[in-house]
Residue, then its C-alpha position, 0 to 999 in steps of 0.5 A: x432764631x426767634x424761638x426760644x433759645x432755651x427750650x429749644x437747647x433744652x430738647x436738643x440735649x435731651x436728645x442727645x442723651x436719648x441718642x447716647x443712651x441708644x447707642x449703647x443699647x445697640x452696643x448692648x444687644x438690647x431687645x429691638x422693639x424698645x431700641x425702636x421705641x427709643x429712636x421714635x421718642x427722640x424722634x418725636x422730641x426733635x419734630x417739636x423742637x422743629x415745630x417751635x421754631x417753625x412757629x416763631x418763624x412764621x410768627x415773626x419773620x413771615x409776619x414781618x413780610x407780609x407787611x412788605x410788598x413781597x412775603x412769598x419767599x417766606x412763606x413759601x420757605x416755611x411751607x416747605x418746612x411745613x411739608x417735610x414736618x407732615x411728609x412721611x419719610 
């Protein structure tokens, strides 16, 4: 992986505690709307961690085919993972 290792580690844990945090919300019957409101926030910390690393991709690894003869498999994988970013599930 290119991305930064720590900040990339960083968000992943703070997810988990968001996701630990929310699991015991649900187990307390907490009030919907802020248990969405936590999903959506963990949500949105793992989208940047997914950017992070999407970025040091391209910044690297599809940099470095495009000085080959063949760069379309990389790129293409990172448009594919660009797609899915942007897509609404």
């Amino acid at each position: 992986m290119k991305a930064d290792r720590n900040s990339v580690t960083r968000k992943i844990n703070i997810v988990r505690g968001q996701l630990e945090g929310i699991q015991k919300m649900i187990d307390e019957d907490r009030y919907c709307v802020t248990i969405a409101d936590q999903i959506l926030a963990s949500s949105a910390l793992l989208k940047k961690a997914a950017q992070e690393v999407l970025e040091a991709h391209i910044r690297s690894c599809v940099r470095d085919a495009l000085q080959t003869d063949e760069p379309n498999e990389k790129i293409e994988e990172a448009l594919a993972v660009l797609e899915k970013m942007t897509s609404k599930a």
